[in-house]
Structure formats: C-alpha cells, structure tokens
C-alpha positions as CSV (number, residue, x, y, z in Angstrom):
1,X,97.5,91.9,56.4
2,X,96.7,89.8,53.0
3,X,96.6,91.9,50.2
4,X,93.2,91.9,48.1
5,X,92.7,90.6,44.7
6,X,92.4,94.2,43.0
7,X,93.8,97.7,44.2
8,X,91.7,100.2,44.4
9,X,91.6,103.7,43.6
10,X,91.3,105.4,47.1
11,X,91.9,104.1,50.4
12,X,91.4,105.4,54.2
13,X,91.3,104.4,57.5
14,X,88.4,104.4,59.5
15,X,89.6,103.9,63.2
16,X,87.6,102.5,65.3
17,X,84.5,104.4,63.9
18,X,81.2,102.2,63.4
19,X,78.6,102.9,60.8
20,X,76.3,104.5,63.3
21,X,79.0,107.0,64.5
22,X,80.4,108.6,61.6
23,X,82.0,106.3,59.5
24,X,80.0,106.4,56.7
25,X,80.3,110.2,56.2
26,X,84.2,109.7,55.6
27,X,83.0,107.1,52.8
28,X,80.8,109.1,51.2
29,X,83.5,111.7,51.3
30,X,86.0,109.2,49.7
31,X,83.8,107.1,47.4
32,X,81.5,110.3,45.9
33,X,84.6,111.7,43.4
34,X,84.8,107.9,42.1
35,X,84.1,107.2,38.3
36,X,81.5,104.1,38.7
37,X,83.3,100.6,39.0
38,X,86.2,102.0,40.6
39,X,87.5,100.5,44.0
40,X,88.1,101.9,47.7
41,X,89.2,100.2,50.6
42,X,88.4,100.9,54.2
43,X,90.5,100.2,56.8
44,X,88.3,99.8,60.2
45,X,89.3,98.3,63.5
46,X,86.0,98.1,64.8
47,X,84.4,94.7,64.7
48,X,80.2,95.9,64.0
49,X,81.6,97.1,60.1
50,X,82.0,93.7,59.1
51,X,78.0,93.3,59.3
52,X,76.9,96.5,58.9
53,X,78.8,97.7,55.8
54,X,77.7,94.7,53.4
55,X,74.5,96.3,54.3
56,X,74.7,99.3,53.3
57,X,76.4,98.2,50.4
58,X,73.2,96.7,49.1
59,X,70.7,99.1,50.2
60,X,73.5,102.1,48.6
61,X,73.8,100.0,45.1
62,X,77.6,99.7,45.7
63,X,79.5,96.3,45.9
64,X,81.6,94.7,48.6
65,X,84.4,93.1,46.3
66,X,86.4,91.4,49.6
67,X,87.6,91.1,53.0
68,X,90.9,90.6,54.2
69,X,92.0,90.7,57.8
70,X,94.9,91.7,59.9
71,X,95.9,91.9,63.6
72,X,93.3,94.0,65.0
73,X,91.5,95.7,61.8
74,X,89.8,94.6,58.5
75,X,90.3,96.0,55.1
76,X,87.5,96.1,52.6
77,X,87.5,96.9,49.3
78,X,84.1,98.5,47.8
79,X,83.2,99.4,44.3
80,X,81.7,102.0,43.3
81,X,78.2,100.6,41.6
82,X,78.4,97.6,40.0
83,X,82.0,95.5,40.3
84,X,83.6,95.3,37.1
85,X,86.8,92.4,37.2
86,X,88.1,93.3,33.7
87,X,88.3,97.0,34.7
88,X,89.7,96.3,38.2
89,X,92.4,94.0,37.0
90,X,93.8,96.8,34.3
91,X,93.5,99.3,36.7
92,X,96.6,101.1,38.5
93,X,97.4,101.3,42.4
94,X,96.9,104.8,42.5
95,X,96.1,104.9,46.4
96,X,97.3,106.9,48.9
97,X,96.1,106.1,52.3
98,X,94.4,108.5,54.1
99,X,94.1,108.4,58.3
100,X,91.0,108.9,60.3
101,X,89.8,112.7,59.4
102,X,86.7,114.5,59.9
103,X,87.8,117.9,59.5
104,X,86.1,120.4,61.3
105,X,86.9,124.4,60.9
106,X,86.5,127.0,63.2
107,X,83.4,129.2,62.5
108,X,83.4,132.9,62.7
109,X,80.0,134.5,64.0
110,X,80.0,138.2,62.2
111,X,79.5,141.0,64.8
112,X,78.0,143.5,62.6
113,X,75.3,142.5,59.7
114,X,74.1,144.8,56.8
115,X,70.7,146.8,56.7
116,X,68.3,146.4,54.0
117,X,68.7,148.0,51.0
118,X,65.7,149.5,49.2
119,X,63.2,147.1,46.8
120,X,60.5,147.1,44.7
121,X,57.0,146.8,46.3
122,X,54.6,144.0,45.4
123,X,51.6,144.8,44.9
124,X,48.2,143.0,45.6
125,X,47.0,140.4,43.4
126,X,50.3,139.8,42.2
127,X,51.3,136.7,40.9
128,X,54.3,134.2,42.0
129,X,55.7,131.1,41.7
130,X,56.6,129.3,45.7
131,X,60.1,128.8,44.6
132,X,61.2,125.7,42.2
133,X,61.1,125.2,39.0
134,X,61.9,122.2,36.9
135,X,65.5,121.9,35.7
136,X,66.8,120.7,32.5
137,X,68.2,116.9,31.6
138,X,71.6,118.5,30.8
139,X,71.4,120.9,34.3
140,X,70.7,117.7,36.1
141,X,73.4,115.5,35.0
142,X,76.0,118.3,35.7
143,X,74.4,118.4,39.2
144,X,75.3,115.3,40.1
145,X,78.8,116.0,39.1
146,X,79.5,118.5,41.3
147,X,77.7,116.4,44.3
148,X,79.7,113.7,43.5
149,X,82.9,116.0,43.4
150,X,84.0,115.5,39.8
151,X,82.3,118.8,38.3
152,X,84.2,121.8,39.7
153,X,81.8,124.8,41.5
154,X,82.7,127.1,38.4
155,X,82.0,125.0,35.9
156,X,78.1,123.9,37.3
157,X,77.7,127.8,38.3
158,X,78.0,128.2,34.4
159,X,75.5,125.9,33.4
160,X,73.0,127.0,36.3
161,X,73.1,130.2,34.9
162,X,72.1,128.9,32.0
163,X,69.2,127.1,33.3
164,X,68.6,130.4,35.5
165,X,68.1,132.1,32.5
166,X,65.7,130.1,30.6
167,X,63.7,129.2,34.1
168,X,63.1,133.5,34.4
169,X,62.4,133.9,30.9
170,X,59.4,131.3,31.1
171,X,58.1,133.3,34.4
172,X,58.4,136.7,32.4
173,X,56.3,135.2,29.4
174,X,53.3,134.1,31.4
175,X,53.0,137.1,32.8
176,X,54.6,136.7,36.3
177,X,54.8,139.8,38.8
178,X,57.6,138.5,41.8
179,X,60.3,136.3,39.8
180,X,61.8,133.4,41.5
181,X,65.6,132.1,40.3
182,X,63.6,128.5,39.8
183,X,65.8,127.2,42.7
184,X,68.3,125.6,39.6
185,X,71.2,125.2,41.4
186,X,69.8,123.6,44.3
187,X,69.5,119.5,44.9
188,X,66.1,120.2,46.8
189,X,64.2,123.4,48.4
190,X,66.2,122.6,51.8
191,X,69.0,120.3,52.0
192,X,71.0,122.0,49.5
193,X,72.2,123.9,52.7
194,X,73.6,121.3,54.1
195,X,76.5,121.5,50.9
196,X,77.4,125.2,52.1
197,X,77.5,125.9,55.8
198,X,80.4,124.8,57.3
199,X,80.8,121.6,59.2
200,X,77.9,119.8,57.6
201,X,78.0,117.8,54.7
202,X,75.2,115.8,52.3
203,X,74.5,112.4,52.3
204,X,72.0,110.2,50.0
205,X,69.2,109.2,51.8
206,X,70.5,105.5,52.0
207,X,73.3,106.2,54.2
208,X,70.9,107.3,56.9
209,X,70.1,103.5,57.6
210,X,72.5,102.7,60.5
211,X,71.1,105.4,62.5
212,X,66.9,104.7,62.8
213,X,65.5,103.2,65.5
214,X,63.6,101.1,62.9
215,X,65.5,100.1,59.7
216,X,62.3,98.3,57.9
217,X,60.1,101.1,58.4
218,X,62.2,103.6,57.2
219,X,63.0,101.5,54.2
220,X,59.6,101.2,53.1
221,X,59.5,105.1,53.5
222,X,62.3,105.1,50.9
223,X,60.5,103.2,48.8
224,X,57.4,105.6,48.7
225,X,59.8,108.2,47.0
226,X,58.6,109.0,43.4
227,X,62.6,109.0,42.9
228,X,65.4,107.0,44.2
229,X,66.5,107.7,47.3
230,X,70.1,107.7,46.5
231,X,69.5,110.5,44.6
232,X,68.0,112.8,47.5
233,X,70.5,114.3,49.8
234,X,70.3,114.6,53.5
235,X,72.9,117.1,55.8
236,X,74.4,115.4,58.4
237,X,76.6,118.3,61.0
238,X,79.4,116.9,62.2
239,X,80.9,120.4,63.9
240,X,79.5,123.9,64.9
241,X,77.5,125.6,62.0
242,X,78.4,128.2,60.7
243,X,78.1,130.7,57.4
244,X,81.3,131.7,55.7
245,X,79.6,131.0,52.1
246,X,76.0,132.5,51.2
247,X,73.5,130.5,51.0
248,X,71.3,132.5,48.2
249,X,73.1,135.9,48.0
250,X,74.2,135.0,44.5
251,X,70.9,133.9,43.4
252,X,69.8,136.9,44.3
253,X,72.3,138.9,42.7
254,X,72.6,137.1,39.3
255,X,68.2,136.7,38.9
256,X,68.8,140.7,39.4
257,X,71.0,141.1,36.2
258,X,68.7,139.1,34.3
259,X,65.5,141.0,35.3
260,X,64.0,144.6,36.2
261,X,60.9,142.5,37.9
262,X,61.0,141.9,41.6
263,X,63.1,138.8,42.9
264,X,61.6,136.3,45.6
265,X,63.5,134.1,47.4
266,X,63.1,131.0,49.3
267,X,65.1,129.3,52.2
268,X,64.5,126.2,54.4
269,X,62.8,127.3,57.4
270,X,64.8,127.0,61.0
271,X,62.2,124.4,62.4
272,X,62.5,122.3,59.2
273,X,66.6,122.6,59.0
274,X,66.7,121.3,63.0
275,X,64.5,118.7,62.3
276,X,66.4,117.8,59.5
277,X,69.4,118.1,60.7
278,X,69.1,116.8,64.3
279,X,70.3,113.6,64.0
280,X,70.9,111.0,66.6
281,X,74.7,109.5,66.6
282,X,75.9,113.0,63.9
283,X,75.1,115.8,65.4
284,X,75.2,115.1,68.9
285,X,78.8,114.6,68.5
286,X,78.6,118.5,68.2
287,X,75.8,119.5,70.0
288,X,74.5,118.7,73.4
289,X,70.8,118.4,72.0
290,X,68.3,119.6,69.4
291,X,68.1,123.2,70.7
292,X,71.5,123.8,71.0
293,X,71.3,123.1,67.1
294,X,68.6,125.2,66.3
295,X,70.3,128.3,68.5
296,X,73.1,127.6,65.4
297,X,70.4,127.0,62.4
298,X,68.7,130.6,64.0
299,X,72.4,132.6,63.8
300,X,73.1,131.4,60.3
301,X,69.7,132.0,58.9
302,X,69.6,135.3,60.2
303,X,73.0,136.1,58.8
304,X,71.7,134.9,55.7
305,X,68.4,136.9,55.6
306,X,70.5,140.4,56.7
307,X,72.8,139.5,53.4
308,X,69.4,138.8,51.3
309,X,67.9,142.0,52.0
310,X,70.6,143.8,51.6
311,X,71.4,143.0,48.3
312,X,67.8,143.8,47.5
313,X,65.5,141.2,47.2
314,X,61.5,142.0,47.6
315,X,60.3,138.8,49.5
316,X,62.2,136.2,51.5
317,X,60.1,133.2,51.8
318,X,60.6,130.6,55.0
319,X,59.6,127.3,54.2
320,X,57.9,125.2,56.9
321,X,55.8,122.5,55.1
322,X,56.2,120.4,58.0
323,X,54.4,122.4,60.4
324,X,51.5,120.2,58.6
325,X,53.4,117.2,59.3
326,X,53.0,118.1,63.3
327,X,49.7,119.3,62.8
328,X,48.0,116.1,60.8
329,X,50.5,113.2,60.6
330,X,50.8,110.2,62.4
331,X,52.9,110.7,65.0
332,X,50.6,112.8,67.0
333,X,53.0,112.2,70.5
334,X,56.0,112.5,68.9
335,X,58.7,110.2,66.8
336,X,60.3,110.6,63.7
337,X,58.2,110.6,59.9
338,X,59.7,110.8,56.4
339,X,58.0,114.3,55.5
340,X,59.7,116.5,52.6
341,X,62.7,114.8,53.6
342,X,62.8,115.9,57.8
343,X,63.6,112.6,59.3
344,X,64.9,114.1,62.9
345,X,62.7,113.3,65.8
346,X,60.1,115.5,67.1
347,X,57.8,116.1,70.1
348,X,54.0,116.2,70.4
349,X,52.3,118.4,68.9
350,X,52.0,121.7,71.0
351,X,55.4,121.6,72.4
352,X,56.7,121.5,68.4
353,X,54.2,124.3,67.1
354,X,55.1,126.5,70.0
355,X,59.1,125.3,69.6
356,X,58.6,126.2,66.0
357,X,57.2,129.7,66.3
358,X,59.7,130.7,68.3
359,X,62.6,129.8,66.0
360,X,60.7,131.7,63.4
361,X,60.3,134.9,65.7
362,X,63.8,134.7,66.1
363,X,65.2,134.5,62.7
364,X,62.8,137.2,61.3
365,X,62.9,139.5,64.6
366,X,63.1,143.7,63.5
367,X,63.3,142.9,60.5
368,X,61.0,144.4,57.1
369,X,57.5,142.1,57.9
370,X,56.3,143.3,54.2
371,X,59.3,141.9,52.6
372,X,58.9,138.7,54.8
373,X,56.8,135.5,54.3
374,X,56.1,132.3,55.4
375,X,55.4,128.7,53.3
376,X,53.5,125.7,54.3
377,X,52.3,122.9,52.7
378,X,51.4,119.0,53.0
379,X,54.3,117.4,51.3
380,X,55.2,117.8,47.3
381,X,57.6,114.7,46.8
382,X,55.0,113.2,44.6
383,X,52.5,114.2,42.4
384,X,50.2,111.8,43.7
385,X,47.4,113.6,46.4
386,X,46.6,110.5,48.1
387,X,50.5,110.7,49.3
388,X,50.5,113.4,50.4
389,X,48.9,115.0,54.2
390,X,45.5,116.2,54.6
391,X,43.8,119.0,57.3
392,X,43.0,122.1,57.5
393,X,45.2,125.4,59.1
394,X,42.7,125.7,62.7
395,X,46.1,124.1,64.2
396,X,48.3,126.4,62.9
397,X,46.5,129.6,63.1
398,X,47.9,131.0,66.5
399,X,52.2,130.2,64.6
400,X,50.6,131.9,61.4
401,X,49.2,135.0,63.4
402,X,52.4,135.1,65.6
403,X,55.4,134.8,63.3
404,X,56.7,138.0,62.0
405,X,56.2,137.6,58.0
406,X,53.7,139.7,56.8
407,X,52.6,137.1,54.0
408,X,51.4,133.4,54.1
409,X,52.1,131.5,51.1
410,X,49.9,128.9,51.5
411,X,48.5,125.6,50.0
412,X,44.6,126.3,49.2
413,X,43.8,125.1,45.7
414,X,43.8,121.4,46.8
415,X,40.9,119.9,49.0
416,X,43.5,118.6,51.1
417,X,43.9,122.1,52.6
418,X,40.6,122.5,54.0
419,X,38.3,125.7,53.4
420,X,40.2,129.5,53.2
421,X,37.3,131.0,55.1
422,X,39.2,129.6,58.0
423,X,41.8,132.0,57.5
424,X,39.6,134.7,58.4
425,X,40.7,135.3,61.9
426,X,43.8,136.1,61.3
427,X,45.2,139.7,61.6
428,X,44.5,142.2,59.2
429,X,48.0,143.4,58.2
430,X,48.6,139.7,57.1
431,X,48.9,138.9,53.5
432,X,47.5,135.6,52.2
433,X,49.4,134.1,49.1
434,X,46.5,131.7,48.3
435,X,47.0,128.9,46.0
436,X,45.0,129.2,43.1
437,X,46.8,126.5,41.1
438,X,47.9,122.8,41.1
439,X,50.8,122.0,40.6
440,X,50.3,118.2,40.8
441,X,47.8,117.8,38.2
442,X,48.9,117.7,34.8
443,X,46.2,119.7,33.5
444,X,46.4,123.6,33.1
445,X,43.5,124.9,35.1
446,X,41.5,127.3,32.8
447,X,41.8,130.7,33.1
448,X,37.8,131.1,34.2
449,X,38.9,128.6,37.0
450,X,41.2,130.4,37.9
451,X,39.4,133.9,38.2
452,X,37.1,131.9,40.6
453,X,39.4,131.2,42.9
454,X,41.0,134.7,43.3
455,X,37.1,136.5,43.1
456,X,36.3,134.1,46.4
457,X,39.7,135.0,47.6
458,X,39.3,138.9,47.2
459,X,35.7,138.2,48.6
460,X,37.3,136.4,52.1
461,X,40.1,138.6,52.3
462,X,40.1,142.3,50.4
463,X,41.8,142.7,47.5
464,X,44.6,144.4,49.0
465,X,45.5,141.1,51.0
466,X,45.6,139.0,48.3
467,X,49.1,137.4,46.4
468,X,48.9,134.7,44.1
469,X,50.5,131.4,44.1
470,X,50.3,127.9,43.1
471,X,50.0,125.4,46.0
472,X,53.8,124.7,45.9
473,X,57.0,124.2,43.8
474,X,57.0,122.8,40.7
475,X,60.1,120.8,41.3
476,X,60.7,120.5,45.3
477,X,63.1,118.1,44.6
478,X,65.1,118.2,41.5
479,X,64.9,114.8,40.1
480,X,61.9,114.6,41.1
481,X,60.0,117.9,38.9
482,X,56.2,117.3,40.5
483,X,55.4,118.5,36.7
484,X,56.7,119.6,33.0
485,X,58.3,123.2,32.3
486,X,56.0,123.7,29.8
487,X,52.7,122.8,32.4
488,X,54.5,125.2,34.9
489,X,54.2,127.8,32.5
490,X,50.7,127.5,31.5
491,X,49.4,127.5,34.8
492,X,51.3,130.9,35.8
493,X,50.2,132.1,32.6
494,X,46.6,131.5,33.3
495,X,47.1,133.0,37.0
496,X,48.7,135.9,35.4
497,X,45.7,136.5,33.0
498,X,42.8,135.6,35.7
499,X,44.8,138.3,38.1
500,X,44.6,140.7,34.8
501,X,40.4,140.1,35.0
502,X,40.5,140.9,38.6
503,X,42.3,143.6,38.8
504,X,40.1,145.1,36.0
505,X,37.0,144.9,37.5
C-alpha cells in the first residue's frame, strides 16, 4: 500500500465494518483524544467507506486529507478539524496501529440492592428547580475535555464541584426549599448516561447520519438546534447494559456536604433512554429488539434509584418529556422525530403511552411514592416557544394517574400546556409540581404574578398538593443554557417569595 503524504497521530483498522454498522463509533473513539489538526488513518476493507466517510467528514467539520489503496483495503487519513499542512509536515509518526476492537465487558446484575435510608420531608408549597442549571464558560470548556478524552475524570470532578457549589449557593439565596446539584457535571439531562453504563458510549449528533432512513430530513432537524449539533452527544449500546459506575450517587452525596436543605434529583426516564438509545444498525447488534433494551434500561435504573435513596436523597425525579412528543407531534402512527434529543423509532400513540407506563411501573415498583416523581414537558432545546410542542395533558392523564410517583412535575406556566383544571381528575394522593415560572422568557415574572399562579393552583388542587416549579430546566442541554444564571435566580427568588405570601395567608 502507498504511503500517504503526512503520518498521522493514531491509526486503526476498521475491518470490514461500514459506517452504518459500527465503524464510526471506533472513530470517534480514536479521533475524540486528538488535539485539532492532528491526523488518523483508517484502515477499512469495505468498499461503501470510500463514499460514505467523505460525508461524514463534512457534515462532522473534520477533513479527509487522502486516499491511498492497497490489495483489498483503503487507508485514509483524516484530520481532526481543519487540515493544517505546516503542522502535519513537522509532526512525528507517533502511530501504533490498532486492530478491529469494540470492546465489550461482562456485566454483573447485583442480587441484593439497599433500602432507603431516611430523608427530609418536603413540604407543600415548596419550591424547586426541575433539575439544570446553567454552567459556567470555564466548567464548559473543561467538559468538553473530558468528552473528548484529554481531561482526566479527577481533574473535571474538581472543577464540577466547583460549579456545584456556586450552582447550590444561588438556589439557597433565592429562597429555594428542595436543592438540585444544577445537573453541572452532566452534557445534557439524559444522554450523559450514555458516558457511564457499561457497553454504551456517546456520540455527537453528526455521527448518527449513516443510520436514518432519511438523511435530509434529519439534517434540517440538526439545523433547528439553538447549538451545534456536534456539540450534543447521543449513546449508542454496542453490548449488554449494565451499571458498575453510579449514575448520580455522587451527586447526591457531594450536594449533601454542601447543604442541610433537602436534595432532588433527576434521571432520564426508561421510555426516553429506549427511545434514545434504540438504534437501528447499534444496538441491535446487542439486542434482539427495542424491548429487550428497555428490560436492560428498567434493571439499571432501578439499581440506580435503590443506590439514590439509600444514600438519602428526598425526591427522585423521572424525566419523560417526550411522552408529549407521542401525545401531540407529528408522527401520530409512528416514526422517528428529533424531540429533546430521542431520535429511536416509536409506535403509534396508544401502543407507546401504554409501552411507557409500564416501564415506569417497573422501575419505581415498591418503592417510597412520596419520595418519587415524574417530569414532562414539550421540548426545552430552545428558548423559542414557537419550537417547541403544544397540547394539553387529556392524553396523558390515565400514565400520570397510573405511574407510581406520587408527584407530577409538570409544565403549566406556558399556554402551550393547556389549562391545569384538567388536572383535576386525577387521584387525590397525587402531588402536582405546577409550573409557575418561565424559564424561556428572559424576563423575571413578578412576584404578584407569581402569587397568582400558586393562589389558582391551591384553589384547583388544596394546598397540601401543591410543589412549585418552573416549567423546566434552565439549561437542558449544557451549551445550550435556555437562560442566564442570574435570570434563573430571580425567578426562583420570586417563586420563593410568592410561596412565602401563600403560605401566610
């Protein structure tokens, strides 16, 4: 085989793998630790790369350099971002090639699981943020890093702890009752589970190209992000799930040291995680079909949610925003959507609510209800309304009134949401987390607003039902904050004092 003009840093070989089969997960895994400009070659001996991977070089902002070929394979050479000639030339051969590996490890299912430890109580009216808050430049940068593979674990858990810190402090002066941990050390409210089980691994958005049924459609998806979608990481599960790092345990655990107030937590629903990560050409190389998967997401949640209890936090939230999605979006029969970043295909609508509550049932199955809720939503990728889904709950009242959770955390402040009043059938042991707040606009609701929403609220409900929310994160994704730190905390504030009125008369 002809040698190419430059060598490059890394190198691999690809087999026979196409880009709709897995070979793009071992280039991510090789080209992620990369400084930018820097070169890798892929070996391949399957003829479809030579079309498909100029492709995704272009869509991925990376550069196909050259092409040499031998008998039977190709090697190409790729940099890293923009190709630099001056910096290849100077470089060293530094490679060591690499054979065909995605590693998978063997999973261990726990046979025992710990009980919950005792918590504080939260009381009615109390006030709470859903989950994210937005980080810092300097927590962002170093996020990336470690993503990329060039910051190590311990070094980014040191500056999230940082950002942890000043994220808590903010909630405690506005006047917050049920602390979050600001989801700082997460890439996004779901996928950043994808980076911890075992025998998944994140992706940027880009690389999900070879594997749609329709590439232009899903493009312009991409480009209806507020941020670049090579910055929003997907999980792609190449082997058999499973759990031998927590998930939010030490969020938990650390948000404790650094506050007497009660600790909420929030974790990717199981319906959203098996839509998200059900997809066609990845995970069916480990699983027979999309239930199989979610059997998997169901085990690892619920060892996750024993461990969260246990180490003593007050509310475990599920979030499900795209129950809305089934509910009120397009695909009414079925199909695939771009919705808070679940691409995997789905059923029509009844077969997916009732597939949904039943994974729910599962997770959360004898387990605390009071120290249990439940999230939905219509989309917070944008702070743009007219982006985002709009209908009201009468679909999803019979999975709110069947799911375990004792509390609904729900989107209500927006018109988008429809009236509260018809929340009114459900049960009476349920607990409604009512959005009283915004978190797309940019300006801080007053606090006489404010007081409006939770007297009508109180009125509907009884004051003993009652929590207090915004409609959603302030920062679902996190380069993507839906609003400033300082307009977070001026809206909890004005909750916090509004909930003060109430609760005096």
């Amino acid at each position: 085989m002809s040698q190419h003009p430059f060598p490059p840093k890394d190198s691999f070989d690809g087999g026979t793998l196409d880009c709709g089969n897995g070979l793009l997960l071992l280039i991510r895994k090789h080209i992620d630790p990369l400084a930018g400009g820097e070169l890798l070659e892929i070996l391949s001996a399957e003829s479809s790369v030579a079309e498909d991977l100029p492709a995704w070089c272009r869509l991925t902002g990376n550069e196909l350099v050259s092409t040499v070929e031998g008998e039977g394979r190709m090697s190409f050479l790729v940099s890293k971002g923009a190709f630099d000639p001056e910096r290849a030339r100077s470089a060293p051969d530094t490679r060591e090639p690499m054979p065909l590996t995605q590693e998978v490890v063997e999973i261990e299912v726990p046979t025992d699981l710990p009980a919950p430890a005792p918590a504080p109580p939260i009381e009615p009216l109390s006030v709470m943020g859903v989950g994210s808050w937005p980080r810092p430049t300097w927590l962002l940068r170093s996020l990336h890093e470690r993503l990329q593979g060039r910051l190590s674990d311990e070094e980014f858990d040191a500056a999230a702890r940082d950002a942890v810190r000043l994220a808590i402090q903010a909630q405690e002066r506005a006047g917050v009752d049920l602390i979050t941990d600001g989801e700082q050390r997460r890439d996004n409210y779901a996928s950043f589970v994808g980076g911890l089980l075992d025998n998944c691994q994140l992706i940027p958005l880009t690389d999900l190209l070879p594997y749609v049924d329709h590439p232009e459609e899903f493009e312009q998806e991409l480009d209806s992000l507020d941020v670049p979608a090579s910055e929003v990481r997907h999980p792609a599960v190449f082997g058999p799930l499973g759990r031998s790092r927590p998930l939010a345990v030490h969020e938990v655990e650390f948000a404790r040291s650094v506050t007497d107030r009660p600790i909420k937590v929030a974790l990717p629903g199981p319906y959203l995680l098996t839509r998200t990560m059900w997809m066609e050409c990845i995970s069916d190389r480990a699983y027979a079909d999309r239930e199989a998967l979610a059997r998997d997401v169901v085990r690892v949640l619920r060892e996750e949610l024993h461990h969260l209890l246990a180490a003593g936090a007050s509310m475990v939230q599920f979030d499900e925003p795209v129950l809305t999605e089934v509910a009120h979006g397009a695909h009414s029969e079925g199909g695939r959507s771009f919705m808070c970043g679940a691409l995997g295909e789905r059923g029509e609508t009844v077969q997916e609510l009732g597939f949904a509550a039943d994974l729910l049932c599962e997770v959360m199955e004898g387990l605390p209800a009071e120290r249990l809720a439940l999230h939905v939503c219509r989309g917070n990728w944008s702070p743009d309304e007219s982006v985002a889904l709009a209908g009201d709950y009468t679909p999803l009242l019979p999975l709110l009134d069947r799911v375990p959770a004792e509390t609904l955390v729900l989107e209500l402040c927006t018109p988008r949401a429809g009236d509260a009043e018809l929340l009114r059938g459900l049960s009476d042991h349920r607990r409604i987390g009512v959005g009283v707040v915004n978190q797309k606009h940019p300006r801080v609701e007053t606090v006489d607003e404010v007081e409006a929403k939770i007297r009508r609220a109180v009125d509907l409900f009884g004051a003993e039902r009652v929590l207090l929310n915004p409609d959603c994160g302030f920062a679902t994704f996190a380069d993507n904050p839906i609003t400033a730190a300082e307009v977070a905390e001026g809206k909890l504030a004005a909750m916090a004092e509004a909930s003060r009125r109430v609760r005096g008369g």
